[in-house]
MDTraj code that builds the backbone (N, CA, C; nanometers):
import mdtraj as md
import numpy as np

residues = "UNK UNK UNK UNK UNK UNK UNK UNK UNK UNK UNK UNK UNK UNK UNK UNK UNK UNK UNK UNK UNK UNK UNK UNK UNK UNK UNK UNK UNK UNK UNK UNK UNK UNK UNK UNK UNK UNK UNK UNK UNK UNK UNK UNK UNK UNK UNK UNK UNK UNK UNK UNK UNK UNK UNK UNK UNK UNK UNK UNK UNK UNK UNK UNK UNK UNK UNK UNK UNK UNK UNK UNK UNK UNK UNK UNK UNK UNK UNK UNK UNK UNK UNK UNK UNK UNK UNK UNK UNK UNK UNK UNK UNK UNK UNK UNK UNK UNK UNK UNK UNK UNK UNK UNK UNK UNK UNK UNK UNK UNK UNK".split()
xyz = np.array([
    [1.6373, -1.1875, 0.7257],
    [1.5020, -1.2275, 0.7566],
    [1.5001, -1.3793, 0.7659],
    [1.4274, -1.4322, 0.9034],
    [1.4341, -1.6031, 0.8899],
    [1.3152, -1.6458, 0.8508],
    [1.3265, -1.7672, 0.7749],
    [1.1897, -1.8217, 0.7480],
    [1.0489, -1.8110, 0.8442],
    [1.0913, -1.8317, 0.9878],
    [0.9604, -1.7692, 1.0650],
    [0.9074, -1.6682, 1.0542],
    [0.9891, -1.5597, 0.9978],
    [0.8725, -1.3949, 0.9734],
    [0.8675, -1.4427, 0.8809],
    [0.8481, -1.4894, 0.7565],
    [0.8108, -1.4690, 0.6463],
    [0.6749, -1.5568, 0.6249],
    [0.6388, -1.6005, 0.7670],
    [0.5202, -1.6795, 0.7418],
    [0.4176, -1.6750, 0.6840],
    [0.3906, -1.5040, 0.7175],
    [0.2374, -1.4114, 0.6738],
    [0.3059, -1.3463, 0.5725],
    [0.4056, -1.3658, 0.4966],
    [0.4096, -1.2576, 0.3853],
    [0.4026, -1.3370, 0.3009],
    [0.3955, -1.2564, 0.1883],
    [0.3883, -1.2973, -0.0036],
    [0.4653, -1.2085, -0.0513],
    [0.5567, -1.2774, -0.1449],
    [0.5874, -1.2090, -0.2283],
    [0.5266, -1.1263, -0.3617],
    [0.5366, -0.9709, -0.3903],
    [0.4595, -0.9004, -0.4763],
    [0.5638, -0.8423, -0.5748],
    [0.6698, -0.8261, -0.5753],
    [0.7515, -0.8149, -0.6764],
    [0.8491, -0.7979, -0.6614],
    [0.9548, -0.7391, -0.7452],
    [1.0768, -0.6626, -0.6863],
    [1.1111, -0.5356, -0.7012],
    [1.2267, -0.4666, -0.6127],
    [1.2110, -0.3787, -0.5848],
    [1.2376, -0.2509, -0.7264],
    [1.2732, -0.3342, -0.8478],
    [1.2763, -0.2349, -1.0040],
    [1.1841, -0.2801, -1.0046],
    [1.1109, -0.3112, -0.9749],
    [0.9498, -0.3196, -1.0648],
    [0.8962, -0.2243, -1.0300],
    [0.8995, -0.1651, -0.9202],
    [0.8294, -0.0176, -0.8413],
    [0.9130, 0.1088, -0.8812],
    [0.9308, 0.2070, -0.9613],
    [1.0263, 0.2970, -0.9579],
    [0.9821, 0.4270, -0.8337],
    [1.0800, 0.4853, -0.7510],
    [1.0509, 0.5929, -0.6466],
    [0.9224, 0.7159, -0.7369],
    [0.8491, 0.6832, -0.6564],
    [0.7058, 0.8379, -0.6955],
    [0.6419, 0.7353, -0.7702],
    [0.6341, 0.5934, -0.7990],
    [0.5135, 0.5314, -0.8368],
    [0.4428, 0.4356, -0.7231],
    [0.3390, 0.3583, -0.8132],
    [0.2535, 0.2503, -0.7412],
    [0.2512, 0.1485, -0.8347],
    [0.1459, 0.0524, -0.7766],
    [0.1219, -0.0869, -0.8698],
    [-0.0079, -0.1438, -0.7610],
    [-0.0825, -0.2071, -0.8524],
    [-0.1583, -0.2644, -0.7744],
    [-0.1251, -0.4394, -0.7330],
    [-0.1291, -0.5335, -0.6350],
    [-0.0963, -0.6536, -0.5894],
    [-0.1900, -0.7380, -0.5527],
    [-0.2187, -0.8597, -0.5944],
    [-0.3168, -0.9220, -0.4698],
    [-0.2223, -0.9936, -0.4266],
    [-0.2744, -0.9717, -0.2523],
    [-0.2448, -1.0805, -0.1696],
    [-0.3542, -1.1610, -0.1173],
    [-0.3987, -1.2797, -0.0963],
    [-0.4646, -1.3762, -0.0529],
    [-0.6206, -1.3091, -0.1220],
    [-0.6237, -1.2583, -0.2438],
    [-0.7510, -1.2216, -0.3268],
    [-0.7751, -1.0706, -0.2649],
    [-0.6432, -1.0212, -0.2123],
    [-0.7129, -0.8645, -0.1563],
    [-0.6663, -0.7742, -0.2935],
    [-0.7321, -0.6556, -0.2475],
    [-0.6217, -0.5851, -0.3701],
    [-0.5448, -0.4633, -0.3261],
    [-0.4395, -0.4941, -0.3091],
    [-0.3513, -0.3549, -0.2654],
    [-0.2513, -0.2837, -0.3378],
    [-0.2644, -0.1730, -0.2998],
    [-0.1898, -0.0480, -0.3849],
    [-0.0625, -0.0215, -0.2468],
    [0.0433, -0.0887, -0.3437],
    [0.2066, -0.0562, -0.3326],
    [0.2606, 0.0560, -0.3635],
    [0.3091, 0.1040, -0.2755],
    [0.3481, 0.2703, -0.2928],
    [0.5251, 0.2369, -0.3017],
    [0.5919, 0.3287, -0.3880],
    [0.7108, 0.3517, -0.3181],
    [0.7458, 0.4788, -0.3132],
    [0.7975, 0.5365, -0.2030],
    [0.8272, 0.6761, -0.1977],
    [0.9566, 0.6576, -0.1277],
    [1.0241, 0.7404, -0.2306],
    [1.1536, 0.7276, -0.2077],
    [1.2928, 0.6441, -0.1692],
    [1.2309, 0.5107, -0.2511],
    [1.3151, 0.4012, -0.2311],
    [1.2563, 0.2996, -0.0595],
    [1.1122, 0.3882, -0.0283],
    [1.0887, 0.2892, 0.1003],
    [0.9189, 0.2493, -0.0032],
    [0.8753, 0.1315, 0.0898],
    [0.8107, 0.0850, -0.0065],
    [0.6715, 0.1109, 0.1297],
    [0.5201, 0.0895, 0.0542],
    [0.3955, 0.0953, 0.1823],
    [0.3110, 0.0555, 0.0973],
    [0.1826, -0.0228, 0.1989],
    [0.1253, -0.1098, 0.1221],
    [-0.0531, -0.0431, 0.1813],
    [-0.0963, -0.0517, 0.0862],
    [-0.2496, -0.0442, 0.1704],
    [-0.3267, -0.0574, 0.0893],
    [-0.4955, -0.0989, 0.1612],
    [-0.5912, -0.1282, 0.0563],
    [-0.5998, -0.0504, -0.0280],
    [-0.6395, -0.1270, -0.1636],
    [-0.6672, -0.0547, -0.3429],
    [-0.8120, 0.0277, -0.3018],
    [-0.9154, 0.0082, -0.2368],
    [-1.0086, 0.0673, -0.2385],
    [-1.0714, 0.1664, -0.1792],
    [-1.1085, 0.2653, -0.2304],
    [-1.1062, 0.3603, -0.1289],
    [-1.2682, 0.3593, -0.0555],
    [-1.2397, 0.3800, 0.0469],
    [-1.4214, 0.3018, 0.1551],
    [-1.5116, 0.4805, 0.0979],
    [-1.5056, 0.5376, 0.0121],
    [-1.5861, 0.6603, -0.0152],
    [-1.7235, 0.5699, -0.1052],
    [-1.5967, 0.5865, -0.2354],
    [-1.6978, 0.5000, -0.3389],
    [-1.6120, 0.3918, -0.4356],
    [-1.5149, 0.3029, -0.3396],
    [-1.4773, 0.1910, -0.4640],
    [-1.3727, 0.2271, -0.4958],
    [-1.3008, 0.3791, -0.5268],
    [-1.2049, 0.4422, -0.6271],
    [-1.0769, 0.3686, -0.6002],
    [-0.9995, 0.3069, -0.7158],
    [-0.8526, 0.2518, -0.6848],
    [-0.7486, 0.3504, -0.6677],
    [-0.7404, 0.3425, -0.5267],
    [-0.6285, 0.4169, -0.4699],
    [-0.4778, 0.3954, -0.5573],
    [-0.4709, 0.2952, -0.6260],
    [-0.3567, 0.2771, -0.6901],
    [-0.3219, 0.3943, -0.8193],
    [-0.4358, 0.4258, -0.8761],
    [-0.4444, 0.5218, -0.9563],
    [-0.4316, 0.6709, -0.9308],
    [-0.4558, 0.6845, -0.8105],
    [-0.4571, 0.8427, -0.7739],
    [-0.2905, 0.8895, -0.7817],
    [-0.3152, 0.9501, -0.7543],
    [-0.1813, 1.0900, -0.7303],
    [-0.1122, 1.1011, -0.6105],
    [0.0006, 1.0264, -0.6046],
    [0.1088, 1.0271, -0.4792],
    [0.1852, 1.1690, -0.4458],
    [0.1466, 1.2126, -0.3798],
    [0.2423, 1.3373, -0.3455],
    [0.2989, 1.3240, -0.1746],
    [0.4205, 1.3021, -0.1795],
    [0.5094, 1.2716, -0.1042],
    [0.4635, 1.1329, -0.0046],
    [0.4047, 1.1546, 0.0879],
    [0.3541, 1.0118, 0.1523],
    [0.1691, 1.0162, 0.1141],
    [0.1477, 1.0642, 0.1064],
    [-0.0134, 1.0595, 0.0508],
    [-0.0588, 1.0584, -0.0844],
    [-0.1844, 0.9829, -0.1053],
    [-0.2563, 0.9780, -0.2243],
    [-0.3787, 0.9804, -0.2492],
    [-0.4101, 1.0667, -0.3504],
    [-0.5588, 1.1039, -0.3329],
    [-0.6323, 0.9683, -0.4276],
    [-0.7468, 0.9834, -0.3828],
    [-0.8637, 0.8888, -0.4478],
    [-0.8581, 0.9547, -0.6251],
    [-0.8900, 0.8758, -0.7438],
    [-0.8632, 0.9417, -0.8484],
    [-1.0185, 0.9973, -0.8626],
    [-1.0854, 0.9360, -0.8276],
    [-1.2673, 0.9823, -0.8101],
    [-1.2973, 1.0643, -0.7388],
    [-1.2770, 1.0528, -0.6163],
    [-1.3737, 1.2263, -0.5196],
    [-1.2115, 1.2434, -0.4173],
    [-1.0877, 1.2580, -0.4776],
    [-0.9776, 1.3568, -0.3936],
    [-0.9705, 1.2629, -0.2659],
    [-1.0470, 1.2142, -0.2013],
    [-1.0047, 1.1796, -0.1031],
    [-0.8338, 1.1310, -0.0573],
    [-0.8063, 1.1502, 0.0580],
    [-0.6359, 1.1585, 0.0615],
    [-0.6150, 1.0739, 0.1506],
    [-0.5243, 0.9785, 0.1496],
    [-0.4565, 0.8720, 0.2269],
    [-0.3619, 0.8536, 0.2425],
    [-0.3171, 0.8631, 0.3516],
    [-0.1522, 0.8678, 0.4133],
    [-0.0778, 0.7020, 0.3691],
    [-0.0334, 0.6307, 0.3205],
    [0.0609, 0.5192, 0.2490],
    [0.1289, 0.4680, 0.3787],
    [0.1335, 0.5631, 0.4609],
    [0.1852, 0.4710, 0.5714],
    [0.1454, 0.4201, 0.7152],
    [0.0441, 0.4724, 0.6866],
    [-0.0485, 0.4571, 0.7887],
    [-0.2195, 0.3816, 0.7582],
    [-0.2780, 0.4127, 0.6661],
    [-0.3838, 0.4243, 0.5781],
    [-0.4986, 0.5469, 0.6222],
    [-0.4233, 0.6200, 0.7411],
    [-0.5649, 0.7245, 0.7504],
    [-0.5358, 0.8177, 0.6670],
    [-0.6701, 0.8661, 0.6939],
    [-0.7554, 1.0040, 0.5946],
    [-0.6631, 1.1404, 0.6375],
    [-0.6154, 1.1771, 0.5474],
    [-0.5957, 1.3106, 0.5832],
    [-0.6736, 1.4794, 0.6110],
    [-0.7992, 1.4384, 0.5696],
    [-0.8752, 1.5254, 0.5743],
    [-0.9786, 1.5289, 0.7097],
    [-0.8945, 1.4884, 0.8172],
    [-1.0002, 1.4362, 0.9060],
    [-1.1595, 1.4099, 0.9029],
    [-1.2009, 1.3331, 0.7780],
    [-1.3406, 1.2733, 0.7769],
    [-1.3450, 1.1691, 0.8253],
    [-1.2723, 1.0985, 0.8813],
    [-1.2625, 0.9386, 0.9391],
    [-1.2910, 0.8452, 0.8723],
    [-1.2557, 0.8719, 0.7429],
    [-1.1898, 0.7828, 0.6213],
    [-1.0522, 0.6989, 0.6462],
    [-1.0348, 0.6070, 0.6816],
    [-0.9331, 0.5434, 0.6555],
    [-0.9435, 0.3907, 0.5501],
    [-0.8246, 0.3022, 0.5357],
    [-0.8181, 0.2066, 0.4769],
    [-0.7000, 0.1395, 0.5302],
    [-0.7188, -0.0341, 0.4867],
    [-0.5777, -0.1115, 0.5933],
    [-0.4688, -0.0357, 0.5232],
    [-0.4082, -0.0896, 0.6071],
    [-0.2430, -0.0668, 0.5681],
    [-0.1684, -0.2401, 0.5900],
    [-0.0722, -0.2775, 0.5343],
    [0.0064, -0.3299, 0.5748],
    [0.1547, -0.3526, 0.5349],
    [0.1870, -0.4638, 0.6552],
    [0.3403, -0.4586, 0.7177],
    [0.4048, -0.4453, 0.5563],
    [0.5318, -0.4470, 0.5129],
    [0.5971, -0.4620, 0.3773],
    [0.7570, -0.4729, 0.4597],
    [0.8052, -0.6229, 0.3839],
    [0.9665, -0.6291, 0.4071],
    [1.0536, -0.6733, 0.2182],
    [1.1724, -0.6357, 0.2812],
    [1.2422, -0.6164, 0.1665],
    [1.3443, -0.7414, 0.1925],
    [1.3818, -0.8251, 0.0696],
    [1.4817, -0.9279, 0.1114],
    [1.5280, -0.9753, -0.0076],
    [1.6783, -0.9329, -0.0419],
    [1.7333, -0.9759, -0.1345],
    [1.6511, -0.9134, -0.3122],
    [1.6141, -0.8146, -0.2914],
    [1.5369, -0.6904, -0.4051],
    [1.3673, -0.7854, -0.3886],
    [1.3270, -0.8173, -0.3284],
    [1.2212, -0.9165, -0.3646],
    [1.1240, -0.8227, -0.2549],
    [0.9920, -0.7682, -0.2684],
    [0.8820, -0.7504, -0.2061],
    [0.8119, -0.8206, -0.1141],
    [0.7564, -0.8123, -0.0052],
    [0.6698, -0.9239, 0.0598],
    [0.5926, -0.7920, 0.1216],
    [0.4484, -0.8492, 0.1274],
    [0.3625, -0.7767, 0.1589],
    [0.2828, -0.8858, 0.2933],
    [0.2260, -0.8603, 0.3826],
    [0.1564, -0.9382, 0.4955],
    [0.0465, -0.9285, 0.4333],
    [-0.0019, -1.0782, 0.4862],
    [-0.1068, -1.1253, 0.4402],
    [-0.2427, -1.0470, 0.5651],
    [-0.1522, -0.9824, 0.6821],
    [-0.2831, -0.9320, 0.7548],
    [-0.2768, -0.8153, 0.7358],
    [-0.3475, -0.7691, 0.7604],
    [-0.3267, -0.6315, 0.7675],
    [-0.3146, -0.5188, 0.9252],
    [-0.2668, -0.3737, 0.9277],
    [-0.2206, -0.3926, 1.0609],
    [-0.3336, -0.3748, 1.1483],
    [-0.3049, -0.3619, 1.2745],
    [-0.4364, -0.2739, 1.3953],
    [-0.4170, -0.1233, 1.3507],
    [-0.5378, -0.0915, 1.3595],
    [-0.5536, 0.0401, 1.3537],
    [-0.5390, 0.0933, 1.5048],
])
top = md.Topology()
chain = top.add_chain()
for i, resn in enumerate(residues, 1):
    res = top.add_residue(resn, chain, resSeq=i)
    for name in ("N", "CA", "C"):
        top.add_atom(name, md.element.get_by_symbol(name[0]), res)
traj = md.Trajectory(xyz[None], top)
Protein backbone atom coordinates (compact mmCIF):
# COMPACT_ATOMS: atom_id res chain seq x y z
CA UNK A 1 0.00 0.00 0.00
CA UNK A 2 1.59 3.60 -0.95
CA UNK A 3 1.19 6.52 1.07
CA UNK A 4 -1.33 7.99 -1.59
CA UNK A 5 -4.18 5.40 -0.72
CA UNK A 6 -3.79 5.79 2.64
CA UNK A 7 -4.90 9.32 2.43
CA UNK A 8 -8.66 8.75 3.52
CA UNK A 9 -7.88 6.03 5.90
CA UNK A 10 -7.30 5.81 9.76
CA UNK A 11 -5.99 3.55 11.50
CA UNK A 12 -8.55 1.44 14.01
CA UNK A 13 -6.53 -1.29 15.31
CA UNK A 14 -4.90 -4.43 14.65
CA UNK A 15 -5.72 -7.29 13.22
CA UNK A 16 -5.54 -9.52 17.10
CA UNK A 17 -7.50 -7.03 18.41
CA UNK A 18 -10.57 -8.33 16.30
CA UNK A 19 -10.80 -12.18 16.86
CA UNK A 20 -12.81 -14.13 13.60
CA UNK A 21 -16.94 -14.12 14.64
CA UNK A 22 -16.39 -10.81 16.60
CA UNK A 23 -16.84 -6.89 16.36
CA UNK A 24 -15.64 -3.67 18.08
CA UNK A 25 -16.87 -0.46 17.83
CA UNK A 26 -14.26 2.57 16.12
CA UNK A 27 -14.50 6.19 15.56
CA UNK A 28 -13.36 7.53 12.57
CA UNK A 29 -13.42 11.36 12.05
CA UNK A 30 -16.25 11.36 15.23
CA UNK A 31 -18.35 8.60 13.28
CA UNK A 32 -19.07 5.49 15.02
CA UNK A 33 -18.49 2.26 13.31
CA UNK A 34 -18.94 -1.32 13.97
CA UNK A 35 -15.86 -3.50 12.64
CA UNK A 36 -16.80 -6.84 11.77
CA UNK A 37 -14.43 -9.66 11.23
CA UNK A 38 -15.65 -12.71 9.62
CA UNK A 39 -13.40 -15.05 9.02
CA UNK A 40 -10.12 -13.46 9.10
CA UNK A 41 -11.63 -10.68 6.40
CA UNK A 42 -12.42 -7.61 8.13
CA UNK A 43 -15.98 -4.93 7.14
CA UNK A 44 -16.76 -1.82 8.40
CA UNK A 45 -20.15 -0.05 8.66
CA UNK A 46 -22.16 2.43 10.53
CA UNK A 47 -22.69 1.61 14.54
CA UNK A 48 -26.24 2.84 14.16
CA UNK A 49 -28.93 1.28 13.12
CA UNK A 50 -31.41 4.08 11.03
CA UNK A 51 -34.66 1.93 12.83
CA UNK A 52 -34.14 3.30 16.31
CA UNK A 53 -30.37 4.23 17.26
CA UNK A 54 -29.56 0.36 18.14
CA UNK A 55 -25.57 -0.30 18.09
CA UNK A 56 -25.10 -2.56 15.43
CA UNK A 57 -21.84 -3.43 17.10
CA UNK A 58 -23.67 -5.30 19.75
CA UNK A 59 -25.96 -7.45 17.81
CA UNK A 60 -25.37 -10.95 16.67
CA UNK A 61 -23.04 -11.73 13.66
CA UNK A 62 -24.06 -14.74 11.90
CA UNK A 63 -21.89 -15.38 9.03
CA UNK A 64 -21.85 -11.98 6.99
CA UNK A 65 -24.88 -10.37 8.71
CA UNK A 66 -25.93 -8.76 11.95
CA UNK A 67 -28.92 -8.17 13.56
CA UNK A 68 -29.84 -4.87 15.43
CA UNK A 69 -29.64 -5.97 19.32
CA UNK A 70 -33.10 -3.85 19.75
CA UNK A 71 -35.80 -4.66 17.00
CA UNK A 72 -33.66 -7.80 14.87
CA UNK A 73 -33.17 -5.75 12.19
CA UNK A 74 -30.37 -7.47 9.84
CA UNK A 75 -27.43 -5.98 8.01
CA UNK A 76 -25.27 -7.42 5.57
CA UNK A 77 -21.26 -6.20 6.93
CA UNK A 78 -20.41 -6.00 3.55
CA UNK A 79 -22.44 -4.14 1.92
CA UNK A 80 -24.59 -2.27 4.69
CA UNK A 81 -28.06 -3.28 3.21
CA UNK A 82 -31.05 -4.64 4.96
CA UNK A 83 -31.66 -8.02 4.57
CA UNK A 84 -35.14 -8.09 5.11
CA UNK A 85 -36.00 -6.08 2.18
CA UNK A 86 -37.50 -3.01 4.23
CA UNK A 87 -35.06 -0.55 2.68
CA UNK A 88 -33.13 -0.29 5.72
CA UNK A 89 -29.71 0.15 5.00
CA UNK A 90 -26.52 1.83 6.70
CA UNK A 91 -22.86 3.13 5.25
CA UNK A 92 -20.48 0.77 4.78
CA UNK A 93 -16.93 1.39 4.35
CA UNK A 94 -13.72 0.69 2.34
CA UNK A 95 -11.25 -1.37 5.13
CA UNK A 96 -7.38 -2.18 4.18
CA UNK A 97 -4.99 -4.31 5.95
CA UNK A 98 -1.15 -3.35 6.17
CA UNK A 99 1.43 -4.87 8.08
CA UNK A 100 -1.50 -6.43 10.97
CA UNK A 101 -2.64 -2.72 11.35
CA UNK A 102 -6.51 -1.77 10.41
CA UNK A 103 -7.46 1.31 8.35
CA UNK A 104 -10.89 2.12 7.93
CA UNK A 105 -11.95 5.18 5.16
CA UNK A 106 -12.79 8.12 6.35
CA UNK A 107 -15.76 8.16 3.53
CA UNK A 108 -17.95 6.06 3.32
CA UNK A 109 -18.95 4.05 0.10
CA UNK A 110 -21.80 4.95 -2.79
CA UNK A 111 -24.58 3.09 -2.32
Amino acid sequence: MNAKSLDQFVVVGRVDDIPSGTSRMVKVNGKSIALFNVSGKFFAINNICPHKGGPLVKGKLKGYVVGCPWHHLQFDVRSGFGTDGGGYCVASYDIQVNDDEIYVSSKCRDL
